[in-house]
C-alpha positions in Angstrom: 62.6 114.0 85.2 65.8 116.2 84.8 66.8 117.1 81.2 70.4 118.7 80.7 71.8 120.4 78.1 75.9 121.6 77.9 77.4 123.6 75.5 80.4 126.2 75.0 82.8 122.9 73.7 85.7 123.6 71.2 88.8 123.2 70.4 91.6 125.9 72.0 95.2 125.9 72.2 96.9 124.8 75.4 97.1 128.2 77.9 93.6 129.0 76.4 90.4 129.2 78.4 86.8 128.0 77.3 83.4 128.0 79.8 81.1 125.0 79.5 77.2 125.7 80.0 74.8 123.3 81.5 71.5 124.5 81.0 68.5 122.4 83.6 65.0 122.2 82.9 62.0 120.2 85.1 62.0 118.2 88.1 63.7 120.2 91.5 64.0 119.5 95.0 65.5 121.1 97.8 68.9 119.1 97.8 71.3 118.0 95.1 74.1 117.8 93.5 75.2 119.2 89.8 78.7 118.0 88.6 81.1 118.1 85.5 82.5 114.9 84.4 84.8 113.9 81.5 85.7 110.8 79.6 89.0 111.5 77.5 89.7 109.0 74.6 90.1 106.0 75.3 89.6 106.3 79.0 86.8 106.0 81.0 84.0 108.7 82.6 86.1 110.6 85.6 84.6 114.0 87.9 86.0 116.9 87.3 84.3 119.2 89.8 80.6 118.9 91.4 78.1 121.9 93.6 76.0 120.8 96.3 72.7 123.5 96.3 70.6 123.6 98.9 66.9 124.5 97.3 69.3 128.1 95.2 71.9 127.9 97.3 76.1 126.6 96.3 76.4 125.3 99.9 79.5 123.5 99.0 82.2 122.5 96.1 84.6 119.9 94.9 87.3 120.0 92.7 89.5 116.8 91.0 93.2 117.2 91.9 93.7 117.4 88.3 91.9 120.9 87.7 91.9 122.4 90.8 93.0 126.1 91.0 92.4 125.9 87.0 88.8 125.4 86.9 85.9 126.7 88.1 82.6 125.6 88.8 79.1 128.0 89.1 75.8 128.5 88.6 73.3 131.5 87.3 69.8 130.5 89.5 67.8 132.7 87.0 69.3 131.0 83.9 69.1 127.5 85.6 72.4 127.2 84.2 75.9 124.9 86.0 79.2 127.2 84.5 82.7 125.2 84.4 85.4 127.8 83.6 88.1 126.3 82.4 91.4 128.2 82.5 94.6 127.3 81.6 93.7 123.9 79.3 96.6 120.9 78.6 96.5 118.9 76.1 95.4 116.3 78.6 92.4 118.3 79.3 91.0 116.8 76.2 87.7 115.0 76.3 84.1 114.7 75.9 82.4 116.9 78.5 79.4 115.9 80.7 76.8 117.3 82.8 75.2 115.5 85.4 72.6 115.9 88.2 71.3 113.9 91.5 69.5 114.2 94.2 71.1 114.0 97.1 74.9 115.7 98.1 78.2 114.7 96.7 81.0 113.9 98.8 84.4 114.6 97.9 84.5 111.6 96.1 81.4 110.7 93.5 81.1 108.3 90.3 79.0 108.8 87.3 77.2 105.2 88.2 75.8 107.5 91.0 74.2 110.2 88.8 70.5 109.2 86.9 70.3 112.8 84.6 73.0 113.1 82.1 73.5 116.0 79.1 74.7 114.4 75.8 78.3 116.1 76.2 80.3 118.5 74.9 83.9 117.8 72.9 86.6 120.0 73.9 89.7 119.6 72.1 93.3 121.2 73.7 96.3 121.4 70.9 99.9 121.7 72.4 
């Protein structure tokens, strides 16, 4: 069993920058994947960006169209913590923030019907 934990949601004006924690306790294996998701209001669950780790190891990342080259995804392997640093927010960037874990790689495309471990979420509000 995987339980996760995010925090670091606000609210921040648009041009602002907030990091999201996701802090992992029990079960490991050698090969996963850890990823951000969002479900804005009104709309459903999407991927924001996902890390495949290979036993400590990033060994590869994916981005959504949407954030790349504004958000960033990483990890601290002594806090057992996933980072999403989010630079840049819109307005549109608004949603309920989730962490998620599996075991086994992501590709470049992933749903959250794929992912068993889920955090609660974190709301993060962008103002124009």
């Amino acid at each position: 069993q995987v339980q996760l934990v995010e925090s670091g949601g606000g609210s921040v004006q648009a041009g602002g920058s907030l990091r999201l924690s996701c802090e992992a306790s029990g079960s490991t294996y050698n090969s996963f994947c850890m990823a951000w998701f969002r479900q804005p209001p009104g709309k459903e669950r999407e991927a924001v960006a996902a890390m495949n780790i290979y036993q400590t190891k990033n060994v590869g990342t994916t981005y959504a169209d949407s954030v790349k080259g504004r958000f960033t995804i990483s990890k601290d392997n002594a806090k057992n913590t996933l980072y999403l640093q989010m630079n840049n927010l819109r307005p549109e960037d608004t949603a309920v923030y989730y962490c998620a874990a599996r075991f086994r790689y992501c590709s470049n495309e992933y749903l959250p019907t794929d992912f068993p471990h889920w955090g609660r979420g974190t709301q993060i509000t962008v103002s124009s």
